[in-house]
C-alpha positions as CSV (number, residue, x, y, z in Angstrom):
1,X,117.9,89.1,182.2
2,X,116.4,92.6,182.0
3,X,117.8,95.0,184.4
4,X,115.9,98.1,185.5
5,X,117.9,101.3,186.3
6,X,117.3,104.0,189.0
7,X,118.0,107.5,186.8
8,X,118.8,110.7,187.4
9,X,115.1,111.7,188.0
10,X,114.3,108.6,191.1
11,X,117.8,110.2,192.9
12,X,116.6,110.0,196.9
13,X,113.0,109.1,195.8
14,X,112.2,105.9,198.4
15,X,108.4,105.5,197.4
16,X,106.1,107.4,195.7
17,X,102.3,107.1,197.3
18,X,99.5,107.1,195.0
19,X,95.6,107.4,195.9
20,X,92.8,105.0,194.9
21,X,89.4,106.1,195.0
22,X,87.0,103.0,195.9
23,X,84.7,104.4,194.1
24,X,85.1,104.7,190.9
25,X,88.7,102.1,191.1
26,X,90.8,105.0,189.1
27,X,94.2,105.8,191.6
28,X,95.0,110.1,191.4
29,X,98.5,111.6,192.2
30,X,97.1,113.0,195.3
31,X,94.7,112.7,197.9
32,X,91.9,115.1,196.6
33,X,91.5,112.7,193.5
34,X,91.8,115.6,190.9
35,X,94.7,114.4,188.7
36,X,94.6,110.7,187.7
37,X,97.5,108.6,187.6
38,X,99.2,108.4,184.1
39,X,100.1,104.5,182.8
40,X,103.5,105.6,182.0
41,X,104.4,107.0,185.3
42,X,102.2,103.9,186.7
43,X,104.8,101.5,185.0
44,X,107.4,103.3,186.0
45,X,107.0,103.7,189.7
46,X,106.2,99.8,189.1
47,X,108.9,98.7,187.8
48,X,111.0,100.3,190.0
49,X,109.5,98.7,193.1
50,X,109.1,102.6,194.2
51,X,104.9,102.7,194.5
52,X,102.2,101.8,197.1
53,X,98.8,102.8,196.6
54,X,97.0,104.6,199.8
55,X,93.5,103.1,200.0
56,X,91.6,104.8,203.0
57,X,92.8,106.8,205.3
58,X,94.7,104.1,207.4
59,X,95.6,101.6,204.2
60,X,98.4,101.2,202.0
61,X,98.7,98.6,199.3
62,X,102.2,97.0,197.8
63,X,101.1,96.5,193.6
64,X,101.7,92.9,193.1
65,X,100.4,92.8,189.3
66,X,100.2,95.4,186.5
67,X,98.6,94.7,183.2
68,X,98.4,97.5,180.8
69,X,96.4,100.6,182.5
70,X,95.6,98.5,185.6
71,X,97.7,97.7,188.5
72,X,96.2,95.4,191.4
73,X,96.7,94.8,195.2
74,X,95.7,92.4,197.7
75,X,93.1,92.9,200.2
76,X,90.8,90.3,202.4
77,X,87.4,89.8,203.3
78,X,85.5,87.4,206.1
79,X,82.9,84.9,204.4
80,X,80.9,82.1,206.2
81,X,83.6,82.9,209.1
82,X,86.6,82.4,206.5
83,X,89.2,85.1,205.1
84,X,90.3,85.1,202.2
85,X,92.8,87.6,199.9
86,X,91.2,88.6,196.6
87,X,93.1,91.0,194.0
88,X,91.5,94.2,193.4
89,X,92.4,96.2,190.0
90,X,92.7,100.2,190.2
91,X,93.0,102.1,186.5
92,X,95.3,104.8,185.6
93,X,95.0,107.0,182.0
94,X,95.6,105.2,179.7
95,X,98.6,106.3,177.4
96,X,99.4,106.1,174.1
């Protein structure tokens, strides 16, 4: 069993919101999309169950999957009258 620490650093930190852009799928640090999201802060907030991503202006998104860069949420759409959840994957800079 792994166990995950809060540190000095998450002290009175609840959640941190991030913003993904639908258009180009990257999530930013804030709303004006200038500063992308970095993977190590991305696993971070993750793994600390600390990070929901803020979609539109009325959205937000739990993370229920991270793989590398890319973290995805849930989200439904209506077909032939049915509605049914599909993942959608957002991308943060990559780090080395």
């Amino acid at each position: 069993m792994e166990k995950i620490y809060e540190q000095l650093k998450d002290l009175h930190i609840k959640t941190f919101i991030i913003y993904g852009k639908a258009a180009d799928g990257k999530i930013y640090e804030e709303a004006a999309y200038t500063h992308q999201v970095k993977q190590a802060d991305l696993e971070d907030m993750f793994m600390k169950g600390l990070v929901l991503v803020h979609v539109d202006t009325a959205t937000y998104c739990a993370p229920v999957k991270i793989a590398a860069n890319k973290v995805y949420t849930l989200a439904t759409e209506t077909a032939d009258s049915k509605t049914v959840a599909k993942l959608v994957e957002w991308t943060a800079a990559a780090t080395a």
